[in-house]
C-alpha positions in Angstrom: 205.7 24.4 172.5 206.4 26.3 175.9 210.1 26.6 176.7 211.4 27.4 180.1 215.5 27.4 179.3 217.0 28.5 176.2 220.6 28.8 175.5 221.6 31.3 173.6 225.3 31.8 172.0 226.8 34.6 170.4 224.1 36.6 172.7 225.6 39.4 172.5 225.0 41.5 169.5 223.2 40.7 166.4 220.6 38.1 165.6 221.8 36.5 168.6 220.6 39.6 170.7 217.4 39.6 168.5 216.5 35.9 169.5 217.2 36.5 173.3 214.7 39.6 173.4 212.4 38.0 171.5 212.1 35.0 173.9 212.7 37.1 177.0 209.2 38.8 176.0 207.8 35.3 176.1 209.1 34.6 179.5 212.0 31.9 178.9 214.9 32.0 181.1 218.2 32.7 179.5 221.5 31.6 179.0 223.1 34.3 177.5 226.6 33.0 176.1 229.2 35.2 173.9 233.0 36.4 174.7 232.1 40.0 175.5 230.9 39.8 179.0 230.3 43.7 179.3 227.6 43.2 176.2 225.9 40.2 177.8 225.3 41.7 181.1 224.2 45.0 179.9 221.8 42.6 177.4 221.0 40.5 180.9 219.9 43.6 182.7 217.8 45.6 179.9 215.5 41.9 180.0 213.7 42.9 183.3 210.9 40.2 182.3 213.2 37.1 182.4 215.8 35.7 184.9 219.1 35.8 182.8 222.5 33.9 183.2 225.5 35.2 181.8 228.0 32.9 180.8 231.0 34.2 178.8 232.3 31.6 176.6 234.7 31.5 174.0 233.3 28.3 171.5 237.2 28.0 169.4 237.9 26.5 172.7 235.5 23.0 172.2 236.7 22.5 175.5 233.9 25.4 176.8 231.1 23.5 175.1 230.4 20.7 178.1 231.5 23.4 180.7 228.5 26.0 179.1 226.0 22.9 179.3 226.9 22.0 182.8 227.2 25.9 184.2 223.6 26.6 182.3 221.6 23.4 183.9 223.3 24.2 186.7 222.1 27.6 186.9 218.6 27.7 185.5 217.8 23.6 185.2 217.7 21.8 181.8 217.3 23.4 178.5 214.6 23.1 176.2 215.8 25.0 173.6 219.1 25.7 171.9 219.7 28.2 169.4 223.2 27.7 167.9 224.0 31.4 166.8 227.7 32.1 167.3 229.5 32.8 164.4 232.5 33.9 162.8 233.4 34.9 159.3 236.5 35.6 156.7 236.3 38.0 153.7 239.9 37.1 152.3 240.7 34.4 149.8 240.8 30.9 151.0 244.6 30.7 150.3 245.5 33.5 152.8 243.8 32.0 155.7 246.3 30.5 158.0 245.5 26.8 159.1 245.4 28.1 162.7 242.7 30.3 162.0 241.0 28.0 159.5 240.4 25.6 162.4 239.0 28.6 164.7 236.4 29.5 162.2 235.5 25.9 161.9 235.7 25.4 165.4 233.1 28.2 166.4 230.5 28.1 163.2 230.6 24.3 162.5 232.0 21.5 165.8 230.9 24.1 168.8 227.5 24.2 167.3 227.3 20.2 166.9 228.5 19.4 169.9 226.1 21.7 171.6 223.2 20.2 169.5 224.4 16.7 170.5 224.6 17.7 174.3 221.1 19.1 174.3 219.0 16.4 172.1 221.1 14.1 174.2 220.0 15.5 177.2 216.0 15.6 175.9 216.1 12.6 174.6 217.0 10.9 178.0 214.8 12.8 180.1 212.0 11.6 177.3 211.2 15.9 177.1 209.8 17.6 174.3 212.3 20.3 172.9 214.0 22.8 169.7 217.4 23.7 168.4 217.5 26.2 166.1 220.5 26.2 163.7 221.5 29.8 162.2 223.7 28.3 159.2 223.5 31.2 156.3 222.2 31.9 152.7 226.2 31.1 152.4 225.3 27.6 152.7 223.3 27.4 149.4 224.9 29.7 147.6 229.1 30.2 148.1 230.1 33.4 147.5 234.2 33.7 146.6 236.0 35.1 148.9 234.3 33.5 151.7 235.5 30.2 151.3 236.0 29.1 155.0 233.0 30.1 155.8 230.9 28.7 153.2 232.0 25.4 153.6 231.5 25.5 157.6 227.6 26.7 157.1 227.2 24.2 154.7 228.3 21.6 157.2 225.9 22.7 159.8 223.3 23.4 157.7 223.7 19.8 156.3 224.0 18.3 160.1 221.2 20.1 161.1 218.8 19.1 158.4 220.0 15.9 158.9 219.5 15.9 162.5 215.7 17.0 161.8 214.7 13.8 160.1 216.5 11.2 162.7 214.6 13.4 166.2 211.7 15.0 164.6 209.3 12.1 166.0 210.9 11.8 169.3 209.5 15.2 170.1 212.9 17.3 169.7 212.1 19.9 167.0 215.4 20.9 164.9 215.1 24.3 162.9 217.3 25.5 160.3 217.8 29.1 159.3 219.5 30.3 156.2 219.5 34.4 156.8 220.7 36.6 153.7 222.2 39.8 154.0 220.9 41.0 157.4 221.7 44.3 159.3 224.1 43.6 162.1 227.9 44.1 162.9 229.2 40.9 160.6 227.3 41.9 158.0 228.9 45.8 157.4 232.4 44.0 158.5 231.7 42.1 154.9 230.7 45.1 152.8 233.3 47.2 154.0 235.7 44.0 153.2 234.7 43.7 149.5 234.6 47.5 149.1 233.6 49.1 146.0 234.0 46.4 143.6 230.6 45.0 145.5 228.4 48.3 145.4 225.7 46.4 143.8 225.2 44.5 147.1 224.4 47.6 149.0 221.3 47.1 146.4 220.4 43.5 147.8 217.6 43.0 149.8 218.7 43.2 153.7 217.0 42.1 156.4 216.2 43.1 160.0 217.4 41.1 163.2 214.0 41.9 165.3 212.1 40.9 162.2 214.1 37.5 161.6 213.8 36.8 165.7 209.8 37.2 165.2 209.8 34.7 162.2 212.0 32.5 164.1 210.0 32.3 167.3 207.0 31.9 164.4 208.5 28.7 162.8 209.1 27.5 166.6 205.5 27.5 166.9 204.6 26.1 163.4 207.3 23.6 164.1 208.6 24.5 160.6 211.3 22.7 158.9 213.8 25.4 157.6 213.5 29.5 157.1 215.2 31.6 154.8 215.7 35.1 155.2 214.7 37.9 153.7 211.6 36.0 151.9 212.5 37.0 148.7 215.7 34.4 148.8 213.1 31.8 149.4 213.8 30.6 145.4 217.2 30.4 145.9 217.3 27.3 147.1 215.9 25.8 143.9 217.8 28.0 141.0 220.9 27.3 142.8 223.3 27.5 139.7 221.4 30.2 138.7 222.6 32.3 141.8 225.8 31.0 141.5 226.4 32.3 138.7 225.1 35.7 139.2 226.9 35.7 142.8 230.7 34.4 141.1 229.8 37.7 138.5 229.0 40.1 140.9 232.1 39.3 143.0 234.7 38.7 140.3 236.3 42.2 140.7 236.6 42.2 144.7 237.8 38.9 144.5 240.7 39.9 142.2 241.4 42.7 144.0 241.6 40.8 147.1 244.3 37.7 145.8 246.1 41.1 144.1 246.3 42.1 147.8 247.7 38.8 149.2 250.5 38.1 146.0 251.9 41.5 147.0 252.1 41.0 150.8 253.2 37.6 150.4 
């Protein structure tokens, strides 16, 4: 499948970036769509091969969803491909996250991505056009590790949606990936070491993987029109020794997670 428009959130660092270079070397015009404009259009003008809109957007305000849509159709005709990358993420225990900020994470990582997905498949499915959406849900999904409750729950959601949304499209020609990355090198990723601190050293052991390398086996599974893609490979078994991992994930965790409701009772 040849794209010609792919929208792109949370373009601007990250996997996200990753994704946009990878598809800029392939020719696809871009919407480029994050909060920090100055990152975008820095992004926008290193990818000299492609014509590029920026479009900062702020996806806890489902309000911006439609609006991006419109602005991107608008600017570089309909979209072909979606990739639903935006994310945000708490390393705190569920009980000290305030309902305000509950809502945001579930806004950005769970409803912002749906809506999107229902306003592109919508849009393919009247215009009778072949197309993708690519769902970046998380390892997090399959396996919830404490202290990231919020976020857990809101990957698992769009993980489920997306899977979902694969069976009920796949033979109208609109191709729905999901993608469960593990640990991978990026900005969110250190922000969640550095959170759990020394009481998860033995993560720094994990296997971590690359954002160029996941964007390549992304654009791979486009191709292959594969199903779902987990990442690094050697997670792959996870998703059938799930209580298993659990296990080993609540064990390896246990002290950061006491050290982090210690944290809270005092403060509160």
């Amino acid at each position: 499948m040849n794209f010609k428009h792919a929208l792109v959130t949370g373009a601007s660092s990250g996997i996200g970036e990753a994704i946009a270079r990878r598809l800029a070397r392939e020719g696809v015009h871009l919407t480029l769509a994050a909060r920090r404009i100055e990152r975008l259009e820095t992004l926008a003008q290193d990818l000299s091969d492609t014509t590029c809109f920026v479009r900062p957007t702020d996806l806890s305000d489902l309000d911006q969803c439609a609006a991006l849509f419109e602005d991107a159709v608008a600017a570089l005709g309909p979209i072909d491909l979606l990739v639903n990358n935006a994310g945000v993420q708490y390393v705190e225990p569920m009980v000290g996250v305030s309902a305000e900020r509950s809502e945001r994470l579930f806004d950005v990582d769970l409803h912002a991505p749906m809506r999107l997905m229902n306003l592109v498949i919508g849009d393919l499915l009247e215009r009778e056009a072949e197309g993708a959406v690519v769902n970046i849900a998380s390892l997090a999904a399959l396996v919830h590790t404490p202290g990231m409750g919020h976020y857990n729950a809101a990957k698992a959601a769009l993980a489920a949606a997306s899977e979902t949304m694969r069976a009920e499209v796949e033979h109208l020609g609109v191709h729905v990936l999901t993608v469960y990355p593990g640990p991978v090198h990026s900005e969110m990723g250190a922000a969640a070491r550095d959170a759990y601190g020394d009481g998860a050293a033995a993560a720094n052991s994990l296997p971590t993987g690359s954002p160029d390398v996941l964007a390549n086996k992304i654009h791979g599974c486009l191709k292959k029109r594969r199903a779902r893609l987990v990442y690094p490979s050697s997670y792959a078994a996870l998703r059938h020794t799930r209580p298993l991992a659990q296990w080993v994930t609540e064990r390896g965790t246990s002290t950061s997670v006491r050290d982090m409701l210690a944290k809270f009772t005092s403060e509160s």
